[in-house]
Legacy VTK file of the C-alpha trace (Angstrom):
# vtk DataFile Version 3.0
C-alpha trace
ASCII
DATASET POLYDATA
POINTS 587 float
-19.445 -92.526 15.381
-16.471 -90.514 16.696
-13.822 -89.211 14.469
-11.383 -91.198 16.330
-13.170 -94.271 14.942
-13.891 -92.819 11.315
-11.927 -94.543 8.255
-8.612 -95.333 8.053
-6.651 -98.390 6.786
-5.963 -101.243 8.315
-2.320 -102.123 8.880
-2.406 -105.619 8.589
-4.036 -105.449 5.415
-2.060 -102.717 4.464
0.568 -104.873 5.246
-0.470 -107.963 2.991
-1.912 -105.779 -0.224
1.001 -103.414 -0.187
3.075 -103.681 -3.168
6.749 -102.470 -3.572
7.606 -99.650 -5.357
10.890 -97.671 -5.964
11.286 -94.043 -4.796
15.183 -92.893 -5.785
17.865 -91.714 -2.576
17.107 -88.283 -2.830
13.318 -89.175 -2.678
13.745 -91.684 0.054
15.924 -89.074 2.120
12.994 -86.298 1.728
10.756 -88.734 3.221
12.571 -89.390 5.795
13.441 -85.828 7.176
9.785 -84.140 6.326
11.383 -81.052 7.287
9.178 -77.443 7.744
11.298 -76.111 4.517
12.290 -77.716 1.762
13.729 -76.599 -0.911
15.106 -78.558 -3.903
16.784 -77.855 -7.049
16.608 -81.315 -9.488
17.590 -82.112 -12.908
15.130 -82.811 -15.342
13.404 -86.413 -15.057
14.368 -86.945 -11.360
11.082 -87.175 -10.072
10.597 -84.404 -8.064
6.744 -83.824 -8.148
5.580 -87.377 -8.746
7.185 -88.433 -5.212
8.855 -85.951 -3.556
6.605 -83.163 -3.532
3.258 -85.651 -3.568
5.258 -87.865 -0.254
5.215 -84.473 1.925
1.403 -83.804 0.713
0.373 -86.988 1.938
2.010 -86.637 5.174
0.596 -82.594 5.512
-3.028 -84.709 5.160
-2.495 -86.936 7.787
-0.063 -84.302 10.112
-3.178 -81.226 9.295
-6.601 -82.943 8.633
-8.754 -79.642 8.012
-6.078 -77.162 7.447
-5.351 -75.128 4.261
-2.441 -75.378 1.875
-1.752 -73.309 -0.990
-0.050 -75.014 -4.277
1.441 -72.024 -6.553
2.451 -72.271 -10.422
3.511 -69.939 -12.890
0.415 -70.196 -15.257
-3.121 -72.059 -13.992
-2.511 -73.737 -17.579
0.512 -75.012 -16.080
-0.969 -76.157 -13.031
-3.933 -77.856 -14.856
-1.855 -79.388 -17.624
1.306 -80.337 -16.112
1.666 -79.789 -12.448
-1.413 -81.452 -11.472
-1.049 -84.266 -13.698
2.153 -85.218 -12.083
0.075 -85.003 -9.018
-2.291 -87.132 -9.820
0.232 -89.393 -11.261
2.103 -89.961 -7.721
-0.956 -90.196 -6.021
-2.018 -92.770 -7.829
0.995 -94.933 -8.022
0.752 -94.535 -4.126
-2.759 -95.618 -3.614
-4.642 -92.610 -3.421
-7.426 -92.275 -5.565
-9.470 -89.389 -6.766
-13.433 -89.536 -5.663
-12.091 -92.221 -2.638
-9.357 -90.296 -1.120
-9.411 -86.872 -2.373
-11.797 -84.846 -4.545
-11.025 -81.836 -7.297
-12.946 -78.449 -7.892
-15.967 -80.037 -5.962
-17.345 -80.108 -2.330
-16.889 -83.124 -0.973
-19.223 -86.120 -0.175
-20.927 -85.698 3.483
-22.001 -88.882 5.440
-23.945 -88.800 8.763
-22.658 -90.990 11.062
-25.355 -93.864 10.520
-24.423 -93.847 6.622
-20.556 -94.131 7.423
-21.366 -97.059 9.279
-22.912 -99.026 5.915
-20.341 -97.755 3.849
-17.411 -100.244 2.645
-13.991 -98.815 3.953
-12.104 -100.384 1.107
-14.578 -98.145 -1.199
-15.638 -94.395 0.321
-13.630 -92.648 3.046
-15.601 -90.453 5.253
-14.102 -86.613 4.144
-13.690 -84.994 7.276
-15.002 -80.680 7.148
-12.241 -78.329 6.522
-11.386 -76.461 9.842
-11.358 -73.070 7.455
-14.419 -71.794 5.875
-14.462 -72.101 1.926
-16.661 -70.230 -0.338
-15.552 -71.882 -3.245
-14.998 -75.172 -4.034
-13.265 -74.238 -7.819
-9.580 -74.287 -7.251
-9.480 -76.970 -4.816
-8.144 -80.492 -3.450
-10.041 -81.887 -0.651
-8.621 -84.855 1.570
-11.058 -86.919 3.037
-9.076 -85.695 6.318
-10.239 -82.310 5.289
-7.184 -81.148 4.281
-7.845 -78.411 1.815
-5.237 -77.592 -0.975
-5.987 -74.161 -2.926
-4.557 -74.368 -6.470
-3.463 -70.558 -7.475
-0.777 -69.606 -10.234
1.357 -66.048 -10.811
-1.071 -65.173 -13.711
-4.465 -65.635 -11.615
-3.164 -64.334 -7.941
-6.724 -63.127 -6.994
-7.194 -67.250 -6.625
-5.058 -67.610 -3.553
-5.684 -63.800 -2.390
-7.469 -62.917 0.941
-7.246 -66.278 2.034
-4.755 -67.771 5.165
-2.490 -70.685 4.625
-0.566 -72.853 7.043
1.458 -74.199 4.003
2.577 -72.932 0.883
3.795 -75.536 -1.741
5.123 -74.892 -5.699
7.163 -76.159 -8.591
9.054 -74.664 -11.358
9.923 -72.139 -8.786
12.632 -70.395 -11.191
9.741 -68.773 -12.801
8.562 -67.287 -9.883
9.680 -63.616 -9.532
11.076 -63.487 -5.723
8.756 -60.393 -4.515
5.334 -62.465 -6.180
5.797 -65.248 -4.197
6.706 -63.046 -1.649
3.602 -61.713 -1.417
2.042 -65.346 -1.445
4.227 -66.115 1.425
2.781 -63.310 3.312
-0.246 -65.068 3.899
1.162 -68.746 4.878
-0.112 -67.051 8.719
-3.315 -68.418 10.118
-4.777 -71.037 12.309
-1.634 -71.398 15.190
-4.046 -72.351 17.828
-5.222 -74.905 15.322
-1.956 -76.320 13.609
1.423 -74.045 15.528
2.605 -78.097 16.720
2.691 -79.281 13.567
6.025 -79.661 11.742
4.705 -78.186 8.687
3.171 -75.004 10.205
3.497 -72.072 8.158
6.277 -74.295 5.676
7.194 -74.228 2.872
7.791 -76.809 -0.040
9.493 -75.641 -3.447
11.214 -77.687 -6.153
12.575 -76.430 -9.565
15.597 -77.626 -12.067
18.660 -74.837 -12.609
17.652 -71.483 -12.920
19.096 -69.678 -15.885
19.680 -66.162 -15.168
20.945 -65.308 -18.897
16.819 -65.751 -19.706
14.740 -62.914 -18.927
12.613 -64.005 -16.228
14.170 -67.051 -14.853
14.807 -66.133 -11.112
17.294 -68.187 -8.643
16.121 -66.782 -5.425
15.943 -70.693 -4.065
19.816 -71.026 -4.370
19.849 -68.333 -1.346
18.044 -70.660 0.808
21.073 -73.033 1.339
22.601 -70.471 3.468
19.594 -71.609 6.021
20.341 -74.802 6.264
22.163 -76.593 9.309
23.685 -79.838 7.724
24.291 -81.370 11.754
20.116 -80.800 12.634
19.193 -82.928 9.043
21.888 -85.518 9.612
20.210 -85.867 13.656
17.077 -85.790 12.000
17.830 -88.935 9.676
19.800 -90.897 12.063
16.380 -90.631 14.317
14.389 -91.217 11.201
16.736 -94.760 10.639
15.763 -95.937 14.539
12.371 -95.206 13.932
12.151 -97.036 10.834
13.705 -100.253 12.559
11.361 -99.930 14.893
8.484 -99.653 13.170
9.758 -102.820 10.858
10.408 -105.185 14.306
6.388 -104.427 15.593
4.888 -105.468 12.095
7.210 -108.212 12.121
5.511 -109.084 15.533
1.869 -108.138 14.546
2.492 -110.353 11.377
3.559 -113.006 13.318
0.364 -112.491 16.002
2.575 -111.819 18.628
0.560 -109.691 20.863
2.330 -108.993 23.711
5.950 -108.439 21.668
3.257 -106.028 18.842
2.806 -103.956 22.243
6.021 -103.846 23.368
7.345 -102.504 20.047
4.944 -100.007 19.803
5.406 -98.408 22.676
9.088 -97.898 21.482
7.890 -97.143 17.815
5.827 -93.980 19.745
8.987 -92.989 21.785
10.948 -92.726 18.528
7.816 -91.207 16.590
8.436 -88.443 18.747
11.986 -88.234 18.895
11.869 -87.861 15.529
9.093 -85.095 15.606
10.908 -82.854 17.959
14.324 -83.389 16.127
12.066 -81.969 12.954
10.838 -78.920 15.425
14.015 -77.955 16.768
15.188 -74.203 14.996
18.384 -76.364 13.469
16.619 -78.634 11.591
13.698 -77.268 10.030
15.613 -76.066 6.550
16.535 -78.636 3.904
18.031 -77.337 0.989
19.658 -79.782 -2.149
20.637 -79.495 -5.391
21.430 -82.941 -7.993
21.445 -84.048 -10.933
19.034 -86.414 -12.960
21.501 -89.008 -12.217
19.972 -89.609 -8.772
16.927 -91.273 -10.720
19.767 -93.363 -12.850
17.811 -96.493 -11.849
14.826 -95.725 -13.457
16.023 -93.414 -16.427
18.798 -96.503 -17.316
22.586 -95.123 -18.105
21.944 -94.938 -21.837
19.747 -91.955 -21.059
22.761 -90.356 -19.689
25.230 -91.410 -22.747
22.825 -90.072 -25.235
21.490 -87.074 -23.136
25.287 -86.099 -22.178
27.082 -86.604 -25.477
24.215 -85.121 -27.288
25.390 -81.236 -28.783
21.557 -80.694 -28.548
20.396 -78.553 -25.666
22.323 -77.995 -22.360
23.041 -80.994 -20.576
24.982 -79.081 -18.164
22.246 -77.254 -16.925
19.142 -79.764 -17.607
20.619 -82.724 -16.535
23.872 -82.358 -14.061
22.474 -78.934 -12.670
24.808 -77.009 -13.022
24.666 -73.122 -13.342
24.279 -71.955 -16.913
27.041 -70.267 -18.622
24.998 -68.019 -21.709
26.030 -64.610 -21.947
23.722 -61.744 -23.597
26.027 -61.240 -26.345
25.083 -64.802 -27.544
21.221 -64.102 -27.529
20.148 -64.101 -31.021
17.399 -61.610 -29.532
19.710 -59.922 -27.529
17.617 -56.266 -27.398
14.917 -58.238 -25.464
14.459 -57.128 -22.195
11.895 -57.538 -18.958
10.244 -53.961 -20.530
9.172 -56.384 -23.270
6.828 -58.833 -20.998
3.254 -58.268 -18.863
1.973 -60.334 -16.275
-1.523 -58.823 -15.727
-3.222 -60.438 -18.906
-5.620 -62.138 -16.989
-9.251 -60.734 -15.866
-9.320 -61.577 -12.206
-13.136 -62.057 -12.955
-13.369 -64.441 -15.298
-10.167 -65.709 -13.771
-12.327 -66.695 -10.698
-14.808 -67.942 -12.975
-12.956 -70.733 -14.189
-12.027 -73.227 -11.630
-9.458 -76.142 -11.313
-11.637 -78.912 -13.186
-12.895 -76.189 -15.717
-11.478 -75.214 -19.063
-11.112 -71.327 -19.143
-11.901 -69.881 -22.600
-10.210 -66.314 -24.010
-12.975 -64.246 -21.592
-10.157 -64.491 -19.210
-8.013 -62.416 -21.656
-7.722 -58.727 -20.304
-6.197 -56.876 -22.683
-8.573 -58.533 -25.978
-10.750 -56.684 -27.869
-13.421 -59.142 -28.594
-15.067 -57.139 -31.366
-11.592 -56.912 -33.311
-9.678 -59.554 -36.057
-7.607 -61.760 -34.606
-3.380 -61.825 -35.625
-2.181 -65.478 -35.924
1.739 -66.226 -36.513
2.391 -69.906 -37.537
5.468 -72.057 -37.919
4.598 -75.488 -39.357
7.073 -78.994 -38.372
6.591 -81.488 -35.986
5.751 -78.324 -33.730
3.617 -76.323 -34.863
3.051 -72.872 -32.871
1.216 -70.306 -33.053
1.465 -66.452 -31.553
-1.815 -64.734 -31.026
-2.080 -61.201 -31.074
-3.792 -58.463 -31.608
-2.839 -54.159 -32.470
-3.775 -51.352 -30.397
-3.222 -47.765 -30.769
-0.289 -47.939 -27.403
1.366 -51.335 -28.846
1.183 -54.971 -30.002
0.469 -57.429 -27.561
1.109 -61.419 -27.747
-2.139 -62.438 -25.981
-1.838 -66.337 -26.085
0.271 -68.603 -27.403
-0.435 -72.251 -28.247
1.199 -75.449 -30.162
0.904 -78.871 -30.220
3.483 -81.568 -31.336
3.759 -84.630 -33.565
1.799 -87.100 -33.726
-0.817 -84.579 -33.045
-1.347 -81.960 -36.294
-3.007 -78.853 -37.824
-6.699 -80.360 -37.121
-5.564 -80.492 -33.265
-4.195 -77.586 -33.026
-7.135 -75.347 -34.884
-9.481 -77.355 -32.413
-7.877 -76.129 -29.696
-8.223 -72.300 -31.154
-12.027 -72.663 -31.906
-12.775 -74.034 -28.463
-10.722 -71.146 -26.685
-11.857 -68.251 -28.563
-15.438 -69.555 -29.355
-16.946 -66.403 -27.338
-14.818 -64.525 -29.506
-17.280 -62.082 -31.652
-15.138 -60.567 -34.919
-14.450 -63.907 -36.424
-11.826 -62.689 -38.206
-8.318 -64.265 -38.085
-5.171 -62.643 -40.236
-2.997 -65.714 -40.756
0.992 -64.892 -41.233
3.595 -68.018 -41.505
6.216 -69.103 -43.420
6.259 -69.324 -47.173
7.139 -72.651 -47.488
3.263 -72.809 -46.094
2.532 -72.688 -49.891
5.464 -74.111 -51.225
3.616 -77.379 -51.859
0.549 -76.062 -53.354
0.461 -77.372 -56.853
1.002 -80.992 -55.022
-1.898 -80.348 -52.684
0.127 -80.292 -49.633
-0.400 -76.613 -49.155
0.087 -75.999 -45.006
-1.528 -72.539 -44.842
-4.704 -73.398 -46.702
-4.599 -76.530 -44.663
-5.146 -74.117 -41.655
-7.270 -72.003 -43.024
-9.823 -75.149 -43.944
-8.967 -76.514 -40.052
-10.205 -73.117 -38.757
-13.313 -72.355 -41.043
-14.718 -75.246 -41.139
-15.578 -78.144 -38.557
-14.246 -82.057 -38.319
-16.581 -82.897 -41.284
-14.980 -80.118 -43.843
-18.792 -78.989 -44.380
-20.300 -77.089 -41.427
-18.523 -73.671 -40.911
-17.338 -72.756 -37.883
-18.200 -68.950 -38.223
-14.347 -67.996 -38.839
-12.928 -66.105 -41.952
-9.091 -66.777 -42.124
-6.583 -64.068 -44.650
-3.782 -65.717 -45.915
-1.566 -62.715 -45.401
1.845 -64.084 -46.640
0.977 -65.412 -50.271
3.734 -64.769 -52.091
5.863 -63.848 -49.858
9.574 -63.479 -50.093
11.803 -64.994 -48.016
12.774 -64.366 -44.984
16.407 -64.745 -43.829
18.206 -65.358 -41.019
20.682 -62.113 -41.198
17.383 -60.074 -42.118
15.512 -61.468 -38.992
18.810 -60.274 -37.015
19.023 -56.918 -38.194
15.174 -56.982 -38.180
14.857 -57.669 -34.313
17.350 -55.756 -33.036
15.424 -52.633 -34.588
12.128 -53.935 -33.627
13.080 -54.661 -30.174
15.255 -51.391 -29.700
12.644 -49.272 -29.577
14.623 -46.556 -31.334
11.983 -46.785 -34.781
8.382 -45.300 -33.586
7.229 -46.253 -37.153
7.278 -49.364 -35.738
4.749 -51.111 -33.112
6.343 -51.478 -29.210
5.800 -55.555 -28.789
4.072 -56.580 -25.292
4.179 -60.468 -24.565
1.985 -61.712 -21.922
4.913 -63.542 -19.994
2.542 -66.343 -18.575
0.449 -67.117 -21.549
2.725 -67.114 -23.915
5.537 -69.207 -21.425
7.093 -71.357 -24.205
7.400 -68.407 -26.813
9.014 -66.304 -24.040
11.567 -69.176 -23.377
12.416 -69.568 -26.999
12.932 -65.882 -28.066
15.365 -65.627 -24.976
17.085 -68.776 -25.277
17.810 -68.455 -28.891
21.235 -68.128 -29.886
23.537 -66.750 -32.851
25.792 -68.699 -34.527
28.151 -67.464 -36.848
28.306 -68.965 -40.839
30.656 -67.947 -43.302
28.967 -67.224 -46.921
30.406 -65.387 -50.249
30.379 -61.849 -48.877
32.062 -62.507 -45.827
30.618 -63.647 -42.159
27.297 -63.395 -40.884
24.965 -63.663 -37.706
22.281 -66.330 -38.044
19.647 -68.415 -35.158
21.519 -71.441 -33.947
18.300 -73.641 -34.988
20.207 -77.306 -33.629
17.732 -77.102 -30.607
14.554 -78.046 -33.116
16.252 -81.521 -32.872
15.566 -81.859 -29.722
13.345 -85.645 -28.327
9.729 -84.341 -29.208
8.633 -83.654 -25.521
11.716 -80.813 -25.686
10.772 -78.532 -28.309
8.229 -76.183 -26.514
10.555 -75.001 -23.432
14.032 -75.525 -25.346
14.266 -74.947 -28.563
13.563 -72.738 -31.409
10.402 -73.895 -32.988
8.331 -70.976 -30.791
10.056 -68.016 -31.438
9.828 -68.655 -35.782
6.033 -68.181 -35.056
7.057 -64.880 -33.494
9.209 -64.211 -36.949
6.514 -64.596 -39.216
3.778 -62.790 -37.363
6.120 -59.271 -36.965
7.415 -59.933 -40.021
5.109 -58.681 -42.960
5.102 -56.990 -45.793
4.694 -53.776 -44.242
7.041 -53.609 -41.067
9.730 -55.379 -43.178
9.627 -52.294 -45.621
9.796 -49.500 -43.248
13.093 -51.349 -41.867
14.495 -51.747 -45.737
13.977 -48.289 -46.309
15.753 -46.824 -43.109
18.509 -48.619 -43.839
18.802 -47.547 -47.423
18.470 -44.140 -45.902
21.453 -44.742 -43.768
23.573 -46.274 -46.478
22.556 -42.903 -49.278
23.202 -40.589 -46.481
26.728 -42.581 -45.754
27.553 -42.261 -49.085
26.646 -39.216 -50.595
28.934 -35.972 -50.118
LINES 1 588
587 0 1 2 3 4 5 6 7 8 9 10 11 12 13 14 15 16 17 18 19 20 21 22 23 24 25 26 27 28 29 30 31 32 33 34 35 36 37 38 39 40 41 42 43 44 45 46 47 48 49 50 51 52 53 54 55 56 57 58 59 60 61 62 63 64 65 66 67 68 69 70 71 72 73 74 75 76 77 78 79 80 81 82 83 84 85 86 87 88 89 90 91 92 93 94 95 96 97 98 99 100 101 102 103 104 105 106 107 108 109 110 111 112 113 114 115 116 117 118 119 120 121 122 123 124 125 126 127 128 129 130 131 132 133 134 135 136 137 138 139 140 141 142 143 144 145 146 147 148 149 150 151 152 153 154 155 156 157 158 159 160 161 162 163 164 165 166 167 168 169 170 171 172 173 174 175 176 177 178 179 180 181 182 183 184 185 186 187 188 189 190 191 192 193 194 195 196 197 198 199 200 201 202 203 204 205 206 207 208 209 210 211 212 213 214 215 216 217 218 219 220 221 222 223 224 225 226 227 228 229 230 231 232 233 234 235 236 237 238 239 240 241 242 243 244 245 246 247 248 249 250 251 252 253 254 255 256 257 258 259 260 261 262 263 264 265 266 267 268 269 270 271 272 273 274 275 276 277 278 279 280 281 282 283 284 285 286 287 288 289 290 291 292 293 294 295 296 297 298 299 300 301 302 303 304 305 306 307 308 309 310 311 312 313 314 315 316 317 318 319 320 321 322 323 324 325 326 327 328 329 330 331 332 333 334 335 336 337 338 339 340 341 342 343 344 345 346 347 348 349 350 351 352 353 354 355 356 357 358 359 360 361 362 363 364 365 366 367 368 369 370 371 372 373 374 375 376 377 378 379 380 381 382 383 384 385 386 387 388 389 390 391 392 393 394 395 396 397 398 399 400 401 402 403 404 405 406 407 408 409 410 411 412 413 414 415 416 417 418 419 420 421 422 423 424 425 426 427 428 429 430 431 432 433 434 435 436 437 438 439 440 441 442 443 444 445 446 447 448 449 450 451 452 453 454 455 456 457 458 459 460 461 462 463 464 465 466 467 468 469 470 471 472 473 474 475 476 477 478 479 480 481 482 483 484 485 486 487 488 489 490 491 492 493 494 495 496 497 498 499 500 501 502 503 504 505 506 507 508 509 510 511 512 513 514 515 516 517 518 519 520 521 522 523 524 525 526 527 528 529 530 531 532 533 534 535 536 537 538 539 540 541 542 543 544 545 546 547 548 549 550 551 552 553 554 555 556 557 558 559 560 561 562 563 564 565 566 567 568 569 570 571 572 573 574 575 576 577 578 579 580 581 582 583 584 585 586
């Protein structure tokens, strides 16, 4: 059997199965273009993986069977939890099925030629080789054209290094520092004699919503792109795209009607438009698309009370998550405003174990670099309908936030604590030092005591019998507490630097993505008590829609509160500043 002849779907039936489904303007318009760069910056909910970014994937399989494509995130949690998901989502909703069309962290299925010819198309496509060698199969997407997607992330680059791409795709781009995915860029350089005619040769294809530059770490390098862009080569590019789209609609009107000789006719001038519309996509002027809109071009699906709610809502930024616009948050309004880049790592991951764990795999904390295995584990916890938690661990140089994890309502404290004992299950000292919030105990003498709830969910298994190995400290029985000013005054200090009786904080920027965006997108608000005015957490983001919280509000960085601030560090802060006031005041 030749490859000319192996599967593919018929269009008749294609024709009479299809169903109709909605893709938004901006959606529709990126189909229609396919252009070798795209950049696009979308509000939230506007669908930009789910068809946009999965509608020039599908058209890269069929364009490049065999080549290799490279799909960057931030975090491979990311990619596995969210990113892909989407993926799969869009894919799905178009027709393309995992095990039929494409296959994940696996080699494919190979067919001789006699077995392809017993197979049932409608059921098994026959996965064409990849034209590039692979020695893993792990972090991978394999059409049965033989395209060949590599999944790699920021935090795990050794998964996409030493490898050549002819595409490079990502999303969430704002978290991408520009000279990392520089470097990723660098190799989106091999296999011209293979692929150099194809319109997405050595591409690219990144989507994100509104960077805001008042976080640390939020990067708006893709808002320079626009400058590339020639608005006359995409406008000749769509006009071709509208002829060729007529005339692809008059010859399966023909073919529909059995119309032979008309079928022909059209499709000779569906192929002289096919290429028209190729070579308008080659030409120098129209191979950069750049956009940026709001959520409102996905009105027809999100409904206009989404808008009326989401815009007259004083929860959030609607501004900046919804109509796009550029963020307007100075550092004076950070409520953690001595936070800074010097704060953050983004080599916590072992590039060994990193390899190790592959696309369909669950990693485990073996992929942790910088934890000492044979040492008790920190744990900060903020209970509500999220609870987080900040892991961490002292060394003699500083205090590093290793991992951090939640999980939100309906889910609870027994989901949560499962989620700890599968991840650090190699883990050896199974010792965890548990810090949170008094009102943990508050409820005690009611039994509905929160800490000791946690401590049962992480010593013992599902049945409240069998131990799971793990020892849990309650470390903040009564405790005082903790106020807002005091957290202020606390953090500043903390973060400063200036106190060396304190510990230098380290936060692994990728594992620990929604603490990082909740410590820097905290801000102060300013309450009037007794003794005069004072600086306090704006906490209105915590009442946020559910799916919110872990990006956009505060809920993360109260975790971070109660795990730095104990007994002991809380002392040595209480006692420098009655130093400062006796020293003041004396003469």
């Amino acid at each position: 059997m030749s490859k000319s002849k192996k599967w593919r779907p018929k269009v008749a039936e294609t024709i009479k199965n299809a169903e109709v489904a909605f893709m938004n303007w901006i959606a529709q318009f990126s189909a229609m273009i396919m252009t070798r760069f795209f950049y696009a910056v979308l509000g939230r909910a506007s669908a930009k993986t789910t068809e946009i970014v999965v509608e020039r994937l599908i058209e890269m399989a069929h364009d490049m069977p065999g080549a290799p494509v490279a799909w960057v995130a931030d975090t491979y949690a990311n990619l596995q939890k969210n990113v892909l998901a989407s993926v799969l989502e869009g894919l799905e909703r178009k027709g393309y099925k995992q095990g039929q069309h494409f296959v994940l962290g696996i080699e494919p299925p190979s067919f001789t030629d006699e077995e392809c010819e017993d197979l049932d198309e409608d059921i098994r496509a026959h996965f064409w080789k990849p034209y590039n060698k692979l020695a893993t199969y792990k972090h991978t997407m394999i059409w049965y054209t033989g395209l060949n997607v590599t999944f790699g992330s920021l935090d795990k680059p050794a998964s996409l290094a030493g490898r050549s791409y002819v595409h490079v795709l990502g999303d969430e781009v704002k978290y991408f520092p520009e000279h990392k995915i520089e470097n990723i860029i660098r190799a989106n350089r091999g296999y011209a004699a293979k692929y150099s005619k194809s319109v997405f040769y050595r591409g690219q294809t990144f989507t994100t919503d509104m960077p805001n530059t008042a976080r640390i770490g939020e990067y708006d390098w893709i808002l320079k792109q626009g400058k590339k862009m020639d608005k006359d080569g995409i406008l000749r590019i769509f006009k071709t795209a509208l002829v060729l789209n007529d005339a692809v609609q008059e010859r399966l009107y023909y073919q529909e009607k059995g119309d032979r000789e008309e079928t022909i006719k059209k499709r000779r001038t569906e192929l002289r438009w096919l290429d028209r519309w190729k070579q308008t996509r080659l030409h120098k002027l129209g191979q950069h698309f750049f956009f940026v809109a709001s959520s409102l071009v996905n009105i027809d699906i999100l409904t206009p009370e989404w808008f009326v709610d989401a815009m007259t809502s004083d929860l959030g930024d609607p501004d900046v998550s919804v109509l796009s616009l550029k963020p307007q948050l100075s550092s004076g309004e950070r409520f953690y405003a001595n936070l800074s880049i010097d704060h953050f790592y983004d080599d916590g991951i072992d590039p060994v174990w990193a390899e190790r764990f592959g696309i369909a795999d669950t990693p485990d904390c073996r992929e942790l670099k910088y934890l000492n295995k044979n040492k008790a584990i920190d744990l900060g916890m903020d209970f509500g309908n999220m609870i987080s938690m900040s892991i961490a661990q002292e060394n003699p140089k500083n205090y590093r936030i290793l991992k951090f994890l939640y999980s939100l309502s309906p889910q609870w404290i027994p989901d949560i604590a499962k989620e700890f004992l599968q991840y650090f299950k190699p883990h050896k000292e199974k010792v965890i030092n548990l810090y949170y919030d008094r009102a943990g105990n508050n409820y005690k003498d009611a039994g509905v005591d929160l800490a000791s709830a946690m401590k049962k969910a992480l010593e013992y298994e599902a049945d409240g019998k069998t131990k799971t190995g793990w020892r849990v400290n309650l470390m903040s029985l009564a405790q005082g507490n903790i106020g807002q000013f005091e957290e202020f005054v606390f953090m500043q200090e903390l973060l400063s630097g200036s106190n060396k009786s304190l510990p230098k904080v380290m936060i692994d920027r990728f594992q620990c993505k929604a603490l990082k965006s909740s410590l820097e997108g905290a801000k102060t608000k300013i309450v009037e008590g007794k003794k005069g005015s004072i600086t306090t957490k704006d906490k209105s983001s915590e009442k946020l829609e559910i799916e919110r919280l872990p990006m956009e509000s505060t809920n993360a960085s109260d975790s971070f509160k109660y795990l730095m601030m104990r007994r002991a560090w809380r002392n040595i802060i209480r006692a420098r500043r009655n130093k400062t006031i006796m020293s003041s005041t004396v003469r």
